[in-house]
LUMVORO-540226 format. One record per residue (C-alpha): residue number from 1; residue in three letters; y negated, x negated, z negated. Coordinates in Angstrom, 1 decimal. Each point is the difference from the previous one (the first is absolute). Example, Ala and Ser with C-alpha at 12.3 -4.5 7.8 and 13.67 -1.06 7.14 Angstrom:
+-----+------+--------+--------+--------+
!  nr ! rest !      Y !      X !      Z !
+-----+------+--------+--------+--------+
!   1 !  ala !    4.5 !  -12.3 !   -7.8 !
!   2 !  ser !   -3.4 !   -1.4 !    0.7 !
+-----+------+--------+--------+--------+
***
This chain:
+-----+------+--------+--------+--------+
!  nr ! rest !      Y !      X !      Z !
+-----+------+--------+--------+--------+
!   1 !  unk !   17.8 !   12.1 !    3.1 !
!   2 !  unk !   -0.9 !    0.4 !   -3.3 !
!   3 !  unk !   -3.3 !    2.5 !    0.3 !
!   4 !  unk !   -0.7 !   -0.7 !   -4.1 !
!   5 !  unk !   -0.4 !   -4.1 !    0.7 !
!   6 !  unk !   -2.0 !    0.7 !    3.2 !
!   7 !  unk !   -2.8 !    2.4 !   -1.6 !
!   8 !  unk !   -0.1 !   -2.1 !   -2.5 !
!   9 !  unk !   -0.3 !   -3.2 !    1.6 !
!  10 !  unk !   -2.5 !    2.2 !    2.6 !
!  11 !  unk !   -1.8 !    1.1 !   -3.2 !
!  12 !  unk !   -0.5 !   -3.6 !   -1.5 !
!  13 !  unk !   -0.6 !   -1.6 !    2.9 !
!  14 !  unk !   -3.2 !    2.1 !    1.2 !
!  15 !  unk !   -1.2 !    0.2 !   -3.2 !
!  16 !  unk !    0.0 !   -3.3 !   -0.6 !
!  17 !  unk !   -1.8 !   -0.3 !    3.5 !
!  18 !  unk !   -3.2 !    1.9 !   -0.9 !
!  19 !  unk !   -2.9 !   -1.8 !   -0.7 !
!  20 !  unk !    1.8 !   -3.4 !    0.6 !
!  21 !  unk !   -1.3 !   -3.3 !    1.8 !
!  22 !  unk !    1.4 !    1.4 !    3.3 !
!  23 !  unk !   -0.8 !    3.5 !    0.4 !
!  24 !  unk !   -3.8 !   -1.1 !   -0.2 !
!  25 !  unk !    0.4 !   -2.5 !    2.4 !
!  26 !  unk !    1.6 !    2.7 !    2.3 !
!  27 !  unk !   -3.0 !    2.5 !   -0.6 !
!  28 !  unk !   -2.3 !   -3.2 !    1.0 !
!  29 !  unk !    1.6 !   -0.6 !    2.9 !
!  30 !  unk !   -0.2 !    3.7 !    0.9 !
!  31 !  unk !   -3.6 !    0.5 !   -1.0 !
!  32 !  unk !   -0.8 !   -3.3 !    2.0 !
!  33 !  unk !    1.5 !    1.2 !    3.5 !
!  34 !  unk !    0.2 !    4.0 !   -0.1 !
!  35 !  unk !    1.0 !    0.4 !    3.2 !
!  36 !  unk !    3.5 !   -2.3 !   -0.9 !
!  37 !  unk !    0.7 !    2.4 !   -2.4 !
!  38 !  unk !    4.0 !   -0.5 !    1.5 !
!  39 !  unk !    0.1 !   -3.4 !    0.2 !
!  40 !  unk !   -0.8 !   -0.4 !   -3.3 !
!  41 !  unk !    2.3 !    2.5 !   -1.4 !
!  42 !  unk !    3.3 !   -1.8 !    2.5 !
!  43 !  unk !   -1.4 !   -3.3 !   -1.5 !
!  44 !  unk !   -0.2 !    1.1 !   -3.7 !
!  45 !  unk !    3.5 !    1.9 !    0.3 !
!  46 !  unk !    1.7 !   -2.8 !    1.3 !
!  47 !  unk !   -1.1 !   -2.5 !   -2.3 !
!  48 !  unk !    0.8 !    2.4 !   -2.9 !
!  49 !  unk !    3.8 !    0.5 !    1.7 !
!  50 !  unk !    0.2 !   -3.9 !    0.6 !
!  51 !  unk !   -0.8 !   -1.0 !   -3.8 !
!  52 !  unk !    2.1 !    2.9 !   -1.0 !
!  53 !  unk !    3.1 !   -1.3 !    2.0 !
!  54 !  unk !   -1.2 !   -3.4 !   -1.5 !
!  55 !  unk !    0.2 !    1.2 !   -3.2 !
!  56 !  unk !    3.3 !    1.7 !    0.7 !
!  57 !  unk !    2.0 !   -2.5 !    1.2 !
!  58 !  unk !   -1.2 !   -2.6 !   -2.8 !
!  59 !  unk !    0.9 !    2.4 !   -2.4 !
!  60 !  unk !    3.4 !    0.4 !    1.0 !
!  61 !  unk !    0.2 !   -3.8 !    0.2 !
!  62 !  unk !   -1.0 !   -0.2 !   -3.5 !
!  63 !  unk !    1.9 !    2.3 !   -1.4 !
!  64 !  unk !    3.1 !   -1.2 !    1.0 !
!  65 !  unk !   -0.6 !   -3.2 !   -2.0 !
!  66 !  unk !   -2.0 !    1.4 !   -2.8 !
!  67 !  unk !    0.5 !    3.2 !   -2.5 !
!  68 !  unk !   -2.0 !    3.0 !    0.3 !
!  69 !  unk !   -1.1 !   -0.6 !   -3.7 !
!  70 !  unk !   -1.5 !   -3.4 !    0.8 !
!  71 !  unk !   -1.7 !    0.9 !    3.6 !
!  72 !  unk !   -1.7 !    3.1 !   -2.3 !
!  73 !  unk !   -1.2 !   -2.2 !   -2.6 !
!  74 !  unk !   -1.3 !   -2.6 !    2.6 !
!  75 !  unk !   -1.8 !    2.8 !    2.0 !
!  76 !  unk !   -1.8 !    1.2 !   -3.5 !
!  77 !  unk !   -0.9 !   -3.6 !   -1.1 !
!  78 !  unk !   -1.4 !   -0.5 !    3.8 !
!  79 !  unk !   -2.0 !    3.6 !   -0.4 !
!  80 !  unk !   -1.3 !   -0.9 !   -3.5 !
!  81 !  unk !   -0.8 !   -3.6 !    1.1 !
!  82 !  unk !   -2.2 !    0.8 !    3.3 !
!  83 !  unk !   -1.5 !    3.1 !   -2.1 !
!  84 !  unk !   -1.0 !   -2.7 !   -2.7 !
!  85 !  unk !   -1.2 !   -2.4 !    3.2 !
!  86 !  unk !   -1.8 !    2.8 !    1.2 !
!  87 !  unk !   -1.9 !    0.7 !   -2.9 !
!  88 !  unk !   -0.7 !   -3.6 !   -1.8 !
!  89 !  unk !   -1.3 !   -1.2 !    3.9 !
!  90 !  unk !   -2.7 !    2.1 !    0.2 !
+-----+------+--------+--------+--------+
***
């Protein structure tokens, strides 16, 4: 196991979880039913290790047809262009 790609990804994925769409959903969901403090946590993980396992296995997929130099240029055009959406919607 390479300890240097897994803090890393660790690092990049929780920040990039702060603040976002679904960690407020969680803390409504929490704040709605305190006593389900559990259930909502199992819930939350799971979906969070689902999508992640989504997003592993269609990587791999991808990258076995594609070059690492595309998929990062199509990942930055996709972050620019829903930034931009983001911002020109509202």
């Amino acid at each position: 196991m390479d300890w240097k790609q897994s803090a890393a990804v660790f690092i990049s994925v929780f920040v990039a979880e702060l603040g976002d769409k679904t960690q407020l959903a969680t803390m409504l969901f929490a704040g709605k039913a305190p006593q389900a403090k559990l259930p909502v946590f199992v819930a939350a993980a799971s979906a969070l290790v689902a999508s992640t396992a989504l997003a592993v296995l269609v990587g791999e997929l991808v990258s076995a047809c594609i070059g690492e130099q595309v998929l990062r240029w199509c990942a930055g055009i996709g972050f620019v262009a829903i930034g931009l959406w983001t911002l020109l919607r509202g």
